[in-house]
Every structure is written in structure tokens, then in C-alpha cells.
C-alpha positions as CSV (number, residue, x, y, z in Angstrom):
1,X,59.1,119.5,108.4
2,X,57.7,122.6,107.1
3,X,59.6,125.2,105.7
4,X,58.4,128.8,105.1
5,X,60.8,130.4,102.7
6,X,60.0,134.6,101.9
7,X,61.0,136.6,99.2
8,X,60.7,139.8,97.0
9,X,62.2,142.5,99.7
10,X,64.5,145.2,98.6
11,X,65.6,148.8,98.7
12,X,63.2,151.0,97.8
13,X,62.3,155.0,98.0
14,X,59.9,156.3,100.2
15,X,56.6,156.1,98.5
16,X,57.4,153.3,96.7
17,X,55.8,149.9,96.5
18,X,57.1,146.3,96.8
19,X,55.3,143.1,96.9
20,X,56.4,140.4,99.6
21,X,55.9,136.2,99.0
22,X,56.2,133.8,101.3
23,X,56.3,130.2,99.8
24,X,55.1,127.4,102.2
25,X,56.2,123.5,101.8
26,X,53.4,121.4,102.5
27,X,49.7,121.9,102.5
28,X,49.6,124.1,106.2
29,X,47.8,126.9,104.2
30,X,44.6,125.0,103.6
31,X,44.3,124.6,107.6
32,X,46.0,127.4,109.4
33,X,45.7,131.2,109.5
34,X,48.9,133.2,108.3
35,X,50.5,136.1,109.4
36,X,53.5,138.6,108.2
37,X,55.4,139.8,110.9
38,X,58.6,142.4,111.0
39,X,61.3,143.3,113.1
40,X,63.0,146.9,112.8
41,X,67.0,146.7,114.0
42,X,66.5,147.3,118.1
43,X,62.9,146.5,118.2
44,X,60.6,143.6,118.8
45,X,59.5,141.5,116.4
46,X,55.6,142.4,115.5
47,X,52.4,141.6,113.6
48,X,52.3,143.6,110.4
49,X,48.6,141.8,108.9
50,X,46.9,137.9,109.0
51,X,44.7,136.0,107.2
52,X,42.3,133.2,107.8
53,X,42.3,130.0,106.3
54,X,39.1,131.6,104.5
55,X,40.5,134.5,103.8
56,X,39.4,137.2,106.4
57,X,42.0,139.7,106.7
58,X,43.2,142.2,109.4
59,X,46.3,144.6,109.6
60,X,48.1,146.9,112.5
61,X,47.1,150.4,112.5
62,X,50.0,151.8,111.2
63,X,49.6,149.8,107.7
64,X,45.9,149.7,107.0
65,X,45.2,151.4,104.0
66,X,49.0,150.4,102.7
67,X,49.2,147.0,102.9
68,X,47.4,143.8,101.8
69,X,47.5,140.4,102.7
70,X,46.8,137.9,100.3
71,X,46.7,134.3,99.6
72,X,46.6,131.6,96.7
73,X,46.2,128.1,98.6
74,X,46.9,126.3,95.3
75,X,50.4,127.6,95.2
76,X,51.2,127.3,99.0
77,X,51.9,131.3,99.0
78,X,50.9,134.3,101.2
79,X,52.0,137.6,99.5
80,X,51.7,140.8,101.3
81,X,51.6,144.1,99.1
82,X,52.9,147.5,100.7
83,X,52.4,150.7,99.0
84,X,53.3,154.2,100.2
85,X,56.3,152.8,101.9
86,X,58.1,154.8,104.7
87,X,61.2,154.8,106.2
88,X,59.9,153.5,109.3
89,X,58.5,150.4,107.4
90,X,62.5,149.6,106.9
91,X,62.4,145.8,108.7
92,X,63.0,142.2,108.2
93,X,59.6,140.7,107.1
94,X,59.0,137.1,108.6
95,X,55.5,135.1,107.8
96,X,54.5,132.3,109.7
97,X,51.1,130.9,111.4
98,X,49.0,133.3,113.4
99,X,49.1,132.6,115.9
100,X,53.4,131.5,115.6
101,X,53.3,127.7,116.4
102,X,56.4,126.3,117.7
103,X,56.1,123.0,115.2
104,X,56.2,126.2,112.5
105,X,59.7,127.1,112.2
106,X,60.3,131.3,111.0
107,X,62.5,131.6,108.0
108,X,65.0,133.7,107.0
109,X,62.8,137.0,106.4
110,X,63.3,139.1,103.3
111,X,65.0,142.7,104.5
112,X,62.8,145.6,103.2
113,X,64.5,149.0,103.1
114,X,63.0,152.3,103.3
115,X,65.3,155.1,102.3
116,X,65.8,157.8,99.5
């Protein structure tokens, strides 16, 4: 079974920058697109930024410019790069497919944490 495993959240102060991993068993990075996803306490999960198997890339609104999305297929690993982090960017921080896949189960998220 696969297993998506995401690290390298934190606390950090407004303006700062962190820099998320997401570690994949298996080889489903060579075949599917990937996605980072987040869910703020009382709100529905969402789509933060994806990426295609051949590296296209695409991001919400409210991160473009901020964030990037990147891949290395050789190390089974998406990373996604915030900078100029807010306090409204304070979430758990999921990756998975994009599209989710049911046969892909979520992990545990890394909690990111916005706050002077």
C-alpha cells in the first residue's frame, strides 16, 4: 500500500519561510500528478498547489507568488516552499494525488503555524 508520509512544518513568524516534504513509498510519482492540500481548524480541507507527472505547476490565488511546488521523482518526494508566510496560512498541510484517489490513503499532515 502506499504511504505518503509529510514533514518539515513548524512555528514560524509572519514573513517567514518554511519548506514542506512529502515522502512517497513506491514509485506513484513517476505516474500520477501531486497535490498539497491544507485544512485551517473549522474549515474545509483545500488545494494549496499541484504538479504534473512532467512537472507543470499551478497554485490557488491566495499563494501564487509565495509558494512553490516541486518535485524530485528519483527520491519519491514533493516539497512545497512557502515564503512570506501569514497567519492565515496557519493549517495542517496534507499532499496526496491530484486529483485525491481513494486507493491513495492522506497522511498525517505536518501542522504549519503562522503567529508572532
Amino acid at each position: 500500500q502506499v504511504q505518503l508520509v509529510e514533514s518539515g512544518g513548524g512555528l514560524v513568524q509572519p514573513g517567514g519561510s518554511l519548506r514542506l516534504s512529502c515522502a512517497a513509498s513506491g514509485n506513484i510519482f513517476r505516474i500520477y500528478n501531486m497535490g498539497w492540500y491544507r485544512q485551517a481548524p473549522g474549515k474545509s480541507r483545500e488545494l494549496v498547489a499541484h504538479i504534473t507527472n512532467r512537472g507543470s505547476t499551478n497554485y490557488a490565488d491566495s499563494v501564487k507568488g509565495r509558494f512553490t511546488i516541486s518535485r524530485d521523482n528519483a527520491k519519491n518526494t514533493v516539497y512545497l516552499q512557502m515564503n512570506s508566510l501569514k497567519p492565515e496560512n496557519t493549517a495542517v498541510y496534507y499532499c496526496t494525488t491530484y486529483p485525491p484517489y481513494t486507493h491513495v490513503p492522506w497522511g498525517q499532515g505536518t501542522q504549519v503555524t503562522v503567529s508572532s
